[in-house]
C-alpha positions as CSV (number, residue, x, y, z in Angstrom):
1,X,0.0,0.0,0.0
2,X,1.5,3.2,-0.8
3,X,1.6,6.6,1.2
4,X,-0.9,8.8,-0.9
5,X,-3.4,5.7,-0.2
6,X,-2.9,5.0,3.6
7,X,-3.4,8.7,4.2
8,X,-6.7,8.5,2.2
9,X,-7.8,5.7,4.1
10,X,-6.8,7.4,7.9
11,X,-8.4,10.3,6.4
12,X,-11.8,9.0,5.7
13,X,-11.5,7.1,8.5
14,X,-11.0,10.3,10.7
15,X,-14.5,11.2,9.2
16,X,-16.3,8.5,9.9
17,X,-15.4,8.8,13.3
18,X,-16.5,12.2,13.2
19,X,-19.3,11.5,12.0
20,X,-20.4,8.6,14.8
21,X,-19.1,11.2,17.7
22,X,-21.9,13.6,16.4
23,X,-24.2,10.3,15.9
24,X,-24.1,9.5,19.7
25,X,-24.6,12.8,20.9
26,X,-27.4,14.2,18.4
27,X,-29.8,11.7,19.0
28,X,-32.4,14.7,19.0
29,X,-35.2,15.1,16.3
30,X,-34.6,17.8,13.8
31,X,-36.5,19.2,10.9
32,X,-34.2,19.5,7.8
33,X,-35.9,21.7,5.7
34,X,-34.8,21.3,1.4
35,X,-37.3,23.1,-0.4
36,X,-36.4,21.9,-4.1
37,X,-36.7,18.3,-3.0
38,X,-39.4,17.9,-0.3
39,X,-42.4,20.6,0.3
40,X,-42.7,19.6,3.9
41,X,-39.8,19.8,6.7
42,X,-37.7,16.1,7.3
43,X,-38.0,15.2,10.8
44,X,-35.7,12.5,11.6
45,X,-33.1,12.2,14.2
46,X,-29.8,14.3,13.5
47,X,-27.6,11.6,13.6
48,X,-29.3,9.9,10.5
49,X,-29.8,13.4,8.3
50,X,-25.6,13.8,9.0
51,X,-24.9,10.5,7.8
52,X,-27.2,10.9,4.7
53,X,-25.7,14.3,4.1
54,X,-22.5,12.6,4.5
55,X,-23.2,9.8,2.1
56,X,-23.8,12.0,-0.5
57,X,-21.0,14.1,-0.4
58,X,-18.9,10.5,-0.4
59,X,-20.7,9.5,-3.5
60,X,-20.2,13.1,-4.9
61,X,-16.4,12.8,-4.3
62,X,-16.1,9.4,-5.6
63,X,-18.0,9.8,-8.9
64,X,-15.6,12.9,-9.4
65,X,-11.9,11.3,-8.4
66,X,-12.9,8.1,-10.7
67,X,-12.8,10.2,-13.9
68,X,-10.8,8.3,-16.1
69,X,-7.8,9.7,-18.1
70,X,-8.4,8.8,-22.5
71,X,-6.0,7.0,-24.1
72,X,-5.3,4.4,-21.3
73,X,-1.6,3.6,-19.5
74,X,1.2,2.8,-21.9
75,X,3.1,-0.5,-20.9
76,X,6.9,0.4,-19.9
77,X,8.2,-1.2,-22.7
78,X,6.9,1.0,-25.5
79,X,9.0,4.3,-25.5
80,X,7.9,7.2,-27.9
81,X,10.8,9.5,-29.4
């Protein structure tokens, strides 16, 4: 495993833990109010409208740092001059 990856890893890690802390200790009822997608207030426990908040903005991320590069990887043998 290389460096870039292991710190990717600790990082979203870090996140999820931060994202449990707030879990356990915002186990209140809130109304999320999103006016383009719902026409009445969400009223669900804060824990689970952070982690779907958070879920999106994982998906969001990931969909975005999978664009692949055209063309493909070139083997090492083939050189161009």
């Amino acid at each position: 495993m290389n460096l870039k990856l292991f710190l990717r890893v600790v990082v979203f890690l870090a996140i999820l833990f931060v994202m449990l802390y707030m879990g356990m200790h915002n186990s209140e009822s809130i109304k999320f109010s999103y006016p383009i997608l719902f026409e009445k207030p969400v009223d669900e426990p804060a824990a689970f409208v952070f982690f779907v908040i958070f879920a999106i903005g994982v998906l969001a991320g990931a969909m975005l740092g999978t664009g692949g590069s055209k063309g493909g990887s070139r083997s090492s043998g083939s050189k161009e001059k």
